[in-house]
N, C-alpha and C positions, 0 to 999 in steps of 0.2 A: 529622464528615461520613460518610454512610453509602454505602459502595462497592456494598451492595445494593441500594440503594434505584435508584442511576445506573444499575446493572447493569441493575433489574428496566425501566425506562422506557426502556433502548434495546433491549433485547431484547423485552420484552412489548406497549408500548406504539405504537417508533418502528419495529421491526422490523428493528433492524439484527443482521448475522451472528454477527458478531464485537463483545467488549467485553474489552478488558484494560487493568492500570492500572500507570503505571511510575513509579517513582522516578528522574528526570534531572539529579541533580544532578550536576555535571560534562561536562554533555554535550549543554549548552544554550549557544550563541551570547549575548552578552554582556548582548544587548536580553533575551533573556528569563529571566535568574536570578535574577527574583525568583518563578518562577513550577516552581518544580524539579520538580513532578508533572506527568505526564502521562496521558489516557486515549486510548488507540485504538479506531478506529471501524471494522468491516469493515464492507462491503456484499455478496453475492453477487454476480457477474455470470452473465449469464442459458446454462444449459449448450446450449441450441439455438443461440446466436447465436455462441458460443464455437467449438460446434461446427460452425458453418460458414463458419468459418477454414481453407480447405484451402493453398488456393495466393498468397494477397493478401487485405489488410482490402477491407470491405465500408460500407456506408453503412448499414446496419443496426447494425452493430458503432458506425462511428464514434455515431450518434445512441444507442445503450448505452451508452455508456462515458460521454458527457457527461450523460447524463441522469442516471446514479448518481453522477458527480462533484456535481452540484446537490444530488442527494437527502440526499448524505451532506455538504453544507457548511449542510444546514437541519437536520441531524440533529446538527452541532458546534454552530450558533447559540442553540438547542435546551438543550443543557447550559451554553453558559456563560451562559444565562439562569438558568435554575435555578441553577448556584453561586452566579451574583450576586444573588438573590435572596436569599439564604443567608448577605450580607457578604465571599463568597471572591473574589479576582479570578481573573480566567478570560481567555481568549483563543483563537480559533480559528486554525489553520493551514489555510486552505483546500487545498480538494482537489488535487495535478495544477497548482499555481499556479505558473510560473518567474518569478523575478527577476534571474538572467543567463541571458539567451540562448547567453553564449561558452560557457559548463560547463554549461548546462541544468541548476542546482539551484535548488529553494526555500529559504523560510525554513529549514525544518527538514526531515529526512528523517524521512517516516510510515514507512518501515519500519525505521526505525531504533529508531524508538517503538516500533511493533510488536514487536519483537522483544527490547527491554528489556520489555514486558509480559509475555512467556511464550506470545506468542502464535503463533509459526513462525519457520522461519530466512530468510537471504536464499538463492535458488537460484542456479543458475550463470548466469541471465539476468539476474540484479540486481534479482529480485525479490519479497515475501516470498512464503513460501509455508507454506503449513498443510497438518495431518494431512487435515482435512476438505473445506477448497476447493482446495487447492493453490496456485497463483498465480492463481485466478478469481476474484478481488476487488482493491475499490478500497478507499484509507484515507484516514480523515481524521483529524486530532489537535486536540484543546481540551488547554491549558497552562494548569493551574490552581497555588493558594496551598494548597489542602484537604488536608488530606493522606492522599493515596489510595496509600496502601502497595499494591503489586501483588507478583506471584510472581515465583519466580526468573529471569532472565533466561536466553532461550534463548543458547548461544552456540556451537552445533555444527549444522554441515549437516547432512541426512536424503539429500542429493543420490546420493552413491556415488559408482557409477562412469556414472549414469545421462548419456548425450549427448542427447535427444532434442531438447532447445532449442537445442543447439550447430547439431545437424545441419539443425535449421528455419529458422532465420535465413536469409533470401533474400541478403546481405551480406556473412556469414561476422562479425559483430558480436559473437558469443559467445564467447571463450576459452575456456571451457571450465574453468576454473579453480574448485577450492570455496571456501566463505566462511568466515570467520573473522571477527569482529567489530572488529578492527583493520586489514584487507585494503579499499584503497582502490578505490573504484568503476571506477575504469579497468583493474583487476588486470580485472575481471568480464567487461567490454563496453567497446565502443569504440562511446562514445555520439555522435561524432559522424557516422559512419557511420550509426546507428539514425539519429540527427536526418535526416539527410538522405534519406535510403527514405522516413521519411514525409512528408516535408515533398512529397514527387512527388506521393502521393496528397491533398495539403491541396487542393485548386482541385478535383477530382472527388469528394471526399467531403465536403467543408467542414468536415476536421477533421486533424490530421496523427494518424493513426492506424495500429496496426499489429497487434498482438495473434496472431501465430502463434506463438510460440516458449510463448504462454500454451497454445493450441492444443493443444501437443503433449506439452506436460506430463505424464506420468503420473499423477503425483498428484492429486486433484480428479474425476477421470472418473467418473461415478455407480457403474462396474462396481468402480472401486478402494473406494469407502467402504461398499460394500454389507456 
């Protein structure tokens, strides 16, 4: 199985940001070990709608954020058609999908994948972030049979001593604390706190949405990767 070939059709063809490919074995939930690779999916998010995050999400924001959640769950369907065309099995992890409301996790965490790909760390918002977008992007994961050996695993913050998401947080939800690839989610954010800030804007935006601590990121602003 050719890791160029996947690379060259989500970058060239599907126009996705980001492509990297992880070896999960150990580190997949029990449903899917038969499936130990994995590929991540980024998408860009748009730097005008980002940037007009100042004070509260917006309804422009929320209808971005769901529409690259889509973009990038036909950009996963996408490839595990091509694997299975191929004899490999395959499986999509949808974008932003909860299957408990009490903890708010999915199947699988995509930054998790993300970050076994080589692709960013997690930041002290809990969320991943790259040299080139920072945390202005969305991911999606396809869990395949193929075996798509990827690069070394990131496993060190780029954060510092940077607060700027700490300080953004309308909540106080950020601890402030850096990531380590063993450091569990509640060390990060106190997500039920986040749930609940957006859940006030779900009925005025028709989305629970939030996205400033993305906002204020350093890393990702067009002046930083220039």
């Amino acid at each position: 199985m050719s890791k160029l070939r996947i690379h060259e059709l989500l970058r060239s063809e599907f126009h996705a940001s980001l492509v990297g490919f992880a070896e999960m074995k150990g580190y997949l939930p029990t449903e899917f070990a038969d499936l130990p690779y994995g590929i991540s999916i980024g998408v860009q998010l748009s730097t005008p709608i980002i940037d007009s995050l100042r004070s509260a999400p917006n309804k422009l924001y929320a209808y971005h954020y769901h529409a690259v959640n889509h973009y990038l769950n036909d950009l996963a369907l996408q490839i595990v058609n091509y694997l299975q065309k191929r004899k490999y099995q395959a499986l999509s992890i949808p974008a932003s999908l909860t299957i408990d409301s009490k903890t708010h996790r999915g199947h699988l965490s995509h930054k998790m994948v993300a970050t076994r790909s080589g692709l960013g760390w997690i930041g002290k918002n809990a969320l991943l972030v790259t040299e080139d977008f920072g945390p202005r992007l969305r991911l999606v994961t396809v869990l395949t049979d193929a075996p798509l050996h990827g690069k070394r695993p990131i496993t060190e913050s780029q954060c510092g001593d940077c607060q700027e998401c700490v300080k953004a947080c309308p909540v106080g939800a950020i601890h402030g604390k850096t990531w380590t690839p063993k450091i569990e989610r509640e060390t990060l954010v106190d997500v039920n706190k986040c749930a609940e800030f957006i859940e006030k804007y779900k009925a005025e935006l028709g989305a629970p949405v939030c996205g400033l601590c993305i906002q204020a990121c350093p890393k990702g602003r067009p002046e930083a990767i220039q």
